[in-house]
Backbone as JSON, one array per atom type, in Angstrom:
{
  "sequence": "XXXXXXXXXXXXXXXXXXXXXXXXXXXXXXXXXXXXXXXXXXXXXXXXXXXXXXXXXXXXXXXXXXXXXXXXXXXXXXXXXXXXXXXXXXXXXXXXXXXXXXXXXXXXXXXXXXXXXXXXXXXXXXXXXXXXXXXXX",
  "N": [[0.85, -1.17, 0.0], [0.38, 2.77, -1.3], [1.11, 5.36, 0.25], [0.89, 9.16, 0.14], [2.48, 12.03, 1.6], [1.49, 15.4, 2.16], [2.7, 17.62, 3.49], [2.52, 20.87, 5.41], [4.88, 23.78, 4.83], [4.56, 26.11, 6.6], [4.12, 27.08, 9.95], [6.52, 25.48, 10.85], [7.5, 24.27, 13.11], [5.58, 22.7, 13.68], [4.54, 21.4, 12.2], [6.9, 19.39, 11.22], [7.18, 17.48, 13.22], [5.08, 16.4, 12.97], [5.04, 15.34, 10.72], [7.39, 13.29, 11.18], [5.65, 11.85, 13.19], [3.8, 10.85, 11.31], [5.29, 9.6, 9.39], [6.54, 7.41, 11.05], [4.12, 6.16, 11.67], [2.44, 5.28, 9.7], [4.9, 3.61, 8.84], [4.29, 1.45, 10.63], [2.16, 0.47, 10.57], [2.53, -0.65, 7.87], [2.15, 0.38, 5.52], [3.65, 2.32, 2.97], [5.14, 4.99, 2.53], [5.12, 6.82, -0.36], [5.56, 9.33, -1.43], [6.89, 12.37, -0.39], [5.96, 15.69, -0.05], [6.18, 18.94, -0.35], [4.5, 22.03, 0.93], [3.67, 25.14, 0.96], [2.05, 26.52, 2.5], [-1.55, 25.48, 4.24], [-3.48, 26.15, 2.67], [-2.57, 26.01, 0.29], [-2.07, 23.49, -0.64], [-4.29, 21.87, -2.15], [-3.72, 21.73, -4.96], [-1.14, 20.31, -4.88], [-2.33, 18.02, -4.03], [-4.06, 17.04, -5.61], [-2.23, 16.85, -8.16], [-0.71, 14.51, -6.98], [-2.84, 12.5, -6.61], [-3.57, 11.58, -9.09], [-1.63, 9.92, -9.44], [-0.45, 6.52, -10.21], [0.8, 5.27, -8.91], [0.42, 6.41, -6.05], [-2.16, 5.66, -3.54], [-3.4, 6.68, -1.56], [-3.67, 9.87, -0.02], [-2.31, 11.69, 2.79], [-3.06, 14.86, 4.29], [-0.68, 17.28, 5.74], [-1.19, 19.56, 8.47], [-0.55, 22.73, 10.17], [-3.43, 25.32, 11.58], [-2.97, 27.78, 13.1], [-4.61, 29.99, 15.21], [-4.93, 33.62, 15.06], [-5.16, 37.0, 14.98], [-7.32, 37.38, 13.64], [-10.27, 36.11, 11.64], [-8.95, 34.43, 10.03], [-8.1, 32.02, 10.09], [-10.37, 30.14, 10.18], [-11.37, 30.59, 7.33], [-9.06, 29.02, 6.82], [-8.83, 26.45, 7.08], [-11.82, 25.92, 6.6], [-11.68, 26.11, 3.67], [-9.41, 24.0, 3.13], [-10.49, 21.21, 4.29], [-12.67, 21.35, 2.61], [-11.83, 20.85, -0.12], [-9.77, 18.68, 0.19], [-12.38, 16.41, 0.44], [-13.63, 16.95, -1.53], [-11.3, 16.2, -3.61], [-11.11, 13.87, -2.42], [-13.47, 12.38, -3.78], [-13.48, 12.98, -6.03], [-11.45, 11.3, -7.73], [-11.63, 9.18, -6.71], [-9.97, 8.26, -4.23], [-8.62, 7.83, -1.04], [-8.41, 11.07, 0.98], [-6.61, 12.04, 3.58], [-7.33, 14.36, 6.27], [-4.94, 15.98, 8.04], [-5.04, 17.76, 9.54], [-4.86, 20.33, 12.08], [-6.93, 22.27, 13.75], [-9.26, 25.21, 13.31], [-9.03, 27.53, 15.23], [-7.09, 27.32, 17.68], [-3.86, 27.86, 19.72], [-0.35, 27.97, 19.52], [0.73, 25.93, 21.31], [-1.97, 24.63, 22.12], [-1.79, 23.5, 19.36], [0.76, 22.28, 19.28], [0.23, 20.15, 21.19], [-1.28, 18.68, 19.56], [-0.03, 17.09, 17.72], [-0.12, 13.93, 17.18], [-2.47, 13.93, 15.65], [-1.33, 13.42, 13.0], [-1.09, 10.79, 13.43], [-3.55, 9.95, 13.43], [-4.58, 10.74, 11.04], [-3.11, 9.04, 9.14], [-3.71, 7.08, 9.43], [-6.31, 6.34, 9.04], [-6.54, 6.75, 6.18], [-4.98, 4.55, 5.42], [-6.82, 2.84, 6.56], [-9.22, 3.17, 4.75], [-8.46, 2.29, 2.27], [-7.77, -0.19, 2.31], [-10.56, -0.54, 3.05], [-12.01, -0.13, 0.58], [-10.42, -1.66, -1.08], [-11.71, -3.98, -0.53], [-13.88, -4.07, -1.21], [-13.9, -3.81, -3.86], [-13.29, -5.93, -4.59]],
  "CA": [[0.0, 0.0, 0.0], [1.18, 3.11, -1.01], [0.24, 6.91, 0.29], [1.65, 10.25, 0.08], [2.05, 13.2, 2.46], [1.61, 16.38, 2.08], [2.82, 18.64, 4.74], [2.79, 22.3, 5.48], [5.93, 24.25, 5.92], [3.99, 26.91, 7.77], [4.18, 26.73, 11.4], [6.6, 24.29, 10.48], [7.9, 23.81, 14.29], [4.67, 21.87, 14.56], [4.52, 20.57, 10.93], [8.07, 18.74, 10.98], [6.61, 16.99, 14.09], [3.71, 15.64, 12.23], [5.45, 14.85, 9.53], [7.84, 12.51, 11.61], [4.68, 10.86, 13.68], [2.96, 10.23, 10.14], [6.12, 8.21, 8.5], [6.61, 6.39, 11.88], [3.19, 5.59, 11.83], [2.75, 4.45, 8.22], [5.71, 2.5, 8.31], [3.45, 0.69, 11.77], [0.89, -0.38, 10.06], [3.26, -1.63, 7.27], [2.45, 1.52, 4.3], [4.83, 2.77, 2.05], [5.32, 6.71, 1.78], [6.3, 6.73, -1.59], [6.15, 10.7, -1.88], [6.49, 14.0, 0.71], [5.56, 16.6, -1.32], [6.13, 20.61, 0.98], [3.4, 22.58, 0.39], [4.12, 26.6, 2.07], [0.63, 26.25, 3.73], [-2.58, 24.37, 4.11], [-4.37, 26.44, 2.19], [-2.1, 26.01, -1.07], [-2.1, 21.74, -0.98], [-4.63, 21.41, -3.26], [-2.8, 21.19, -6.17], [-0.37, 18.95, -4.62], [-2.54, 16.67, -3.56], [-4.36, 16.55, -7.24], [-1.25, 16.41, -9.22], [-0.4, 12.99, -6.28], [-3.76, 11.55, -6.78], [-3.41, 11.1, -10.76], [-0.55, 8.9, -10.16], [-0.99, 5.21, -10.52], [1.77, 4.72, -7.18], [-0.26, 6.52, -5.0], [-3.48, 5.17, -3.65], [-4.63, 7.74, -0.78], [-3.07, 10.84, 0.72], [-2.72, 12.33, 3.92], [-2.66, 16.09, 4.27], [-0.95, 17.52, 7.27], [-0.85, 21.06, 8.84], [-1.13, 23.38, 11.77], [-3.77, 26.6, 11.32], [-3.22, 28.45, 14.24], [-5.55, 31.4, 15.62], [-4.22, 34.74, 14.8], [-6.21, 38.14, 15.37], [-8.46, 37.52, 12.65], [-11.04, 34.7, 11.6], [-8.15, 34.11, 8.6], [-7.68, 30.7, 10.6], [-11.31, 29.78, 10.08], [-11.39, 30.38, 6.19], [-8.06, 28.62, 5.58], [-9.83, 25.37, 7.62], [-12.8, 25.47, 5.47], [-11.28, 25.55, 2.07], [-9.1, 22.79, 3.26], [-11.6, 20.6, 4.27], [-13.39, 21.18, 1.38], [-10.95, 20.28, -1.17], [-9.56, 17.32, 0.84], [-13.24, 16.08, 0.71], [-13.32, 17.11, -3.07], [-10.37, 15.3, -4.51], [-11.25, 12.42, -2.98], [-14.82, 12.23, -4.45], [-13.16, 13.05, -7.49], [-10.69, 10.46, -7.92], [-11.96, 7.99, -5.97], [-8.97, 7.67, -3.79], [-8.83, 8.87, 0.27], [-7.43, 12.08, 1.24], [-7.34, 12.16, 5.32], [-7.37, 15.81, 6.77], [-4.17, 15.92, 9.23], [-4.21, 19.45, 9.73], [-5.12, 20.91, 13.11], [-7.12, 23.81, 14.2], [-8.78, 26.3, 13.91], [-8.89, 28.53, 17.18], [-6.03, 26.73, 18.28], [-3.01, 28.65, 19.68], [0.95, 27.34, 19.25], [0.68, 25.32, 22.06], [-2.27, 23.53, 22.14], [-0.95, 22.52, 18.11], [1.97, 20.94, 19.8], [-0.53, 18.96, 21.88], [-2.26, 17.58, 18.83], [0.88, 16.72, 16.48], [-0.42, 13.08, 16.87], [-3.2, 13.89, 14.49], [-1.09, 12.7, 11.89], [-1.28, 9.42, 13.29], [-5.27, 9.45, 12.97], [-4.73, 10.84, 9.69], [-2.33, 7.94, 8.26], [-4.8, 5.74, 9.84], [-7.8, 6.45, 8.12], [-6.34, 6.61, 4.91], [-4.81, 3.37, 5.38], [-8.24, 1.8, 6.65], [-10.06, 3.87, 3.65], [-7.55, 1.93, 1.1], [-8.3, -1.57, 2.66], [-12.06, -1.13, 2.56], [-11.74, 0.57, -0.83], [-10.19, -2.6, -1.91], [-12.4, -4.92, -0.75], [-15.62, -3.42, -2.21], [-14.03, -3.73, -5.43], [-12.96, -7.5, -4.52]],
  "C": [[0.9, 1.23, 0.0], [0.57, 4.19, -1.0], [1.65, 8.01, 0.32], [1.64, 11.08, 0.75], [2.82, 14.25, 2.03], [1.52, 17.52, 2.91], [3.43, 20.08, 4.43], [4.13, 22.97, 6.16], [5.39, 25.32, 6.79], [3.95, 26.33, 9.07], [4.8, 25.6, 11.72], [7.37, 23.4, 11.83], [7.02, 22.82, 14.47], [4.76, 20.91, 13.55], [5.42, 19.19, 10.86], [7.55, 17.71, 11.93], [5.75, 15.93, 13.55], [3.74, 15.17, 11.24], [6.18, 12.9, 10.31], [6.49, 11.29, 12.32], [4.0, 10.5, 12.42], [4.28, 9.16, 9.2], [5.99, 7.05, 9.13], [5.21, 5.36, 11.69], [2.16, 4.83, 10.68], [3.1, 3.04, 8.01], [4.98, 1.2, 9.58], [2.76, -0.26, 10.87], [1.04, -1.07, 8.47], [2.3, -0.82, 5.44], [3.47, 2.16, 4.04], [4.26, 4.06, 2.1], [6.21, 6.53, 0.59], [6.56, 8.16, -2.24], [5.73, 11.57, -0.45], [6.74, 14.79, -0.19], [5.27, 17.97, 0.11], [5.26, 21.1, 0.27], [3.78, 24.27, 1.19], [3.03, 26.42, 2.66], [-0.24, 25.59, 3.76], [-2.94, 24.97, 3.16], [-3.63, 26.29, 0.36], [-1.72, 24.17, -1.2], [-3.02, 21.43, -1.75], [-4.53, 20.89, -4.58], [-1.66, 20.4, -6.33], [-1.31, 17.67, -4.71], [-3.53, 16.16, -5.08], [-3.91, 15.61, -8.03], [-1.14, 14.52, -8.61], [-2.01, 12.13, -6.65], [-3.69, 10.46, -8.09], [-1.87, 9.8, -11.17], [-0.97, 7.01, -9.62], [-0.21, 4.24, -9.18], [1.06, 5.32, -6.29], [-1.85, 5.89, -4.92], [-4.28, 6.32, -2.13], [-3.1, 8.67, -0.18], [-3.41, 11.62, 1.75], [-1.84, 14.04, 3.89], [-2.16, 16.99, 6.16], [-0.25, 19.17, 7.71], [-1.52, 21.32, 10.39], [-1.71, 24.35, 11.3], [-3.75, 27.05, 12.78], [-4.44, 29.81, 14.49], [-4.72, 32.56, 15.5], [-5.38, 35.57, 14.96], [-7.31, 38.72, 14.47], [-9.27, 35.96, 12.56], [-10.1, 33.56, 10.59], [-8.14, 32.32, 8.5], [-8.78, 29.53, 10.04], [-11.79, 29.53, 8.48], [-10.41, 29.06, 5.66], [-8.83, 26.78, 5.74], [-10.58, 24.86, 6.72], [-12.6, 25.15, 4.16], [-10.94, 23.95, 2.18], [-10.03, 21.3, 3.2], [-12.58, 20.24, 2.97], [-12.96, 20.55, 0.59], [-10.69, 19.09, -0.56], [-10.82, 16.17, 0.33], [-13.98, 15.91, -1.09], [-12.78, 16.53, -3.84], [-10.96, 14.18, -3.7], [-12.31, 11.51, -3.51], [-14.13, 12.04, -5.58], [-12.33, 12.31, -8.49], [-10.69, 9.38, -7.3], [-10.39, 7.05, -5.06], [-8.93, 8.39, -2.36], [-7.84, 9.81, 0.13], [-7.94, 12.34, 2.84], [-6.89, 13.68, 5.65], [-6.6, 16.06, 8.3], [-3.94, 17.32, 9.45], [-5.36, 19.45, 11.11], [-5.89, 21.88, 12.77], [-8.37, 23.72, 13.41], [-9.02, 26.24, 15.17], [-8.25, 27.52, 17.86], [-4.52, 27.7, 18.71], [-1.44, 27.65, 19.24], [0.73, 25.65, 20.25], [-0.38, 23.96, 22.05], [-1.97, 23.04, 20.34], [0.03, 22.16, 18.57], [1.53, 20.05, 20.47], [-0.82, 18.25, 21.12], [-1.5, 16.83, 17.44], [0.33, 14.89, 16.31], [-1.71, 13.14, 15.72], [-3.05, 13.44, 13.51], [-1.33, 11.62, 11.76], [-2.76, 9.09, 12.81], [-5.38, 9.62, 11.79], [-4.23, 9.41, 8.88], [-3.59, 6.81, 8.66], [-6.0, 5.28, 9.22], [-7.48, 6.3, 6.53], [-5.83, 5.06, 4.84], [-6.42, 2.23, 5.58], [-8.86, 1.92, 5.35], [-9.81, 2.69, 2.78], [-8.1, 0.48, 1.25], [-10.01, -1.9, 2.5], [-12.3, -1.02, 1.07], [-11.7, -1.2, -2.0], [-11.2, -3.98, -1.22], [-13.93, -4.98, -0.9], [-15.5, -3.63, -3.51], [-13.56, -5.38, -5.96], [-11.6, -7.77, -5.16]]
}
C-alpha cells in the first residue's frame, strides 16, 4: 500500500513533528510513503494533492498542517477551504485524502498537543484503502 504526504511548511515547528509521527506511523501499520511533497501552507495543498492523486503509485493521501488562531477569523477560512478540497479530490478520484491538519482557534501550544493527528490521519487513509479494496474485490 502506497500513500503520500503532504505537509505544510507553515508553522513548520509543529509541521516537521507531524510529519515525523505520520512516517513512523505508516511504516506501523506496514504503508509505504512513496512521496512528501512541501506545500508553504494548508491552504495552497490542493494542487499537490491533485497532481499525487493522478498517479498510478499513490493510492490515498494524507494532508498535514497546523492553522493556528491569529487576530483575525483568517484561521477559520483557511480550515474550510481545506476541508473542502480534501473532501473534493477524494470524491473526485476515488482515492482517500485524510485531513491531518489541526485547528482552527487553536493557539501554538495547544498545536503541539495535537501533532499526533497525523497518526489518525495515516490511519484512516490506510483503513479507507483496505475497505476501498475490498468493495471492489
Amino acid at each position: 500500500m502506497k500513500i503520500a504526504l503532504v505537509v505544510s511548511d507553515f508553522n513548520c515547528e509543529v509541521t516537521a513533528l507531524m510529519l515525523e509521527r505520520a512516517r513512523a506511523h505508516a511504516a506501523l501499520l506496514g504503508a509505504e510513503v512513496s512521496h512528501v511533497v512541501h506545500a508553504p501552507g494548508v491552504f495552497d495543498m490542493g494542487l499537490l494533492v491533485k497532481r499525487l492523486l493522478t498517479r498510478s503509485d499513490v493510492e490515498g493521501v494524507v494532508v498535514l498542517g497546523a492553522v493556528i488562531k491569529g487576530e483575525t477569523k483568517h484561521d477559520e477560512v483557511i480550515m474550510a477551504v481545506a476541508a473542502k478540497v480534501a473532501a473534493e479530490l477524494a470524491l473526485q478520484f476515488d482515492k482517500p485524502v485524510a485531513l491531518g491538519v489541526s485547528g482552527p482557534g487553536m493557539d501554538r501550544m495547544q498545536a503541539l498537543d495535537r501533532i499526533d493527528n497525523a497518526k489518525n490521519a495515516v490511519e484512516s487513509v490506510v483503513r479507507l484503502i483496505k475497505t476501498l479494496k475490498g468493495l471492489t474485490g
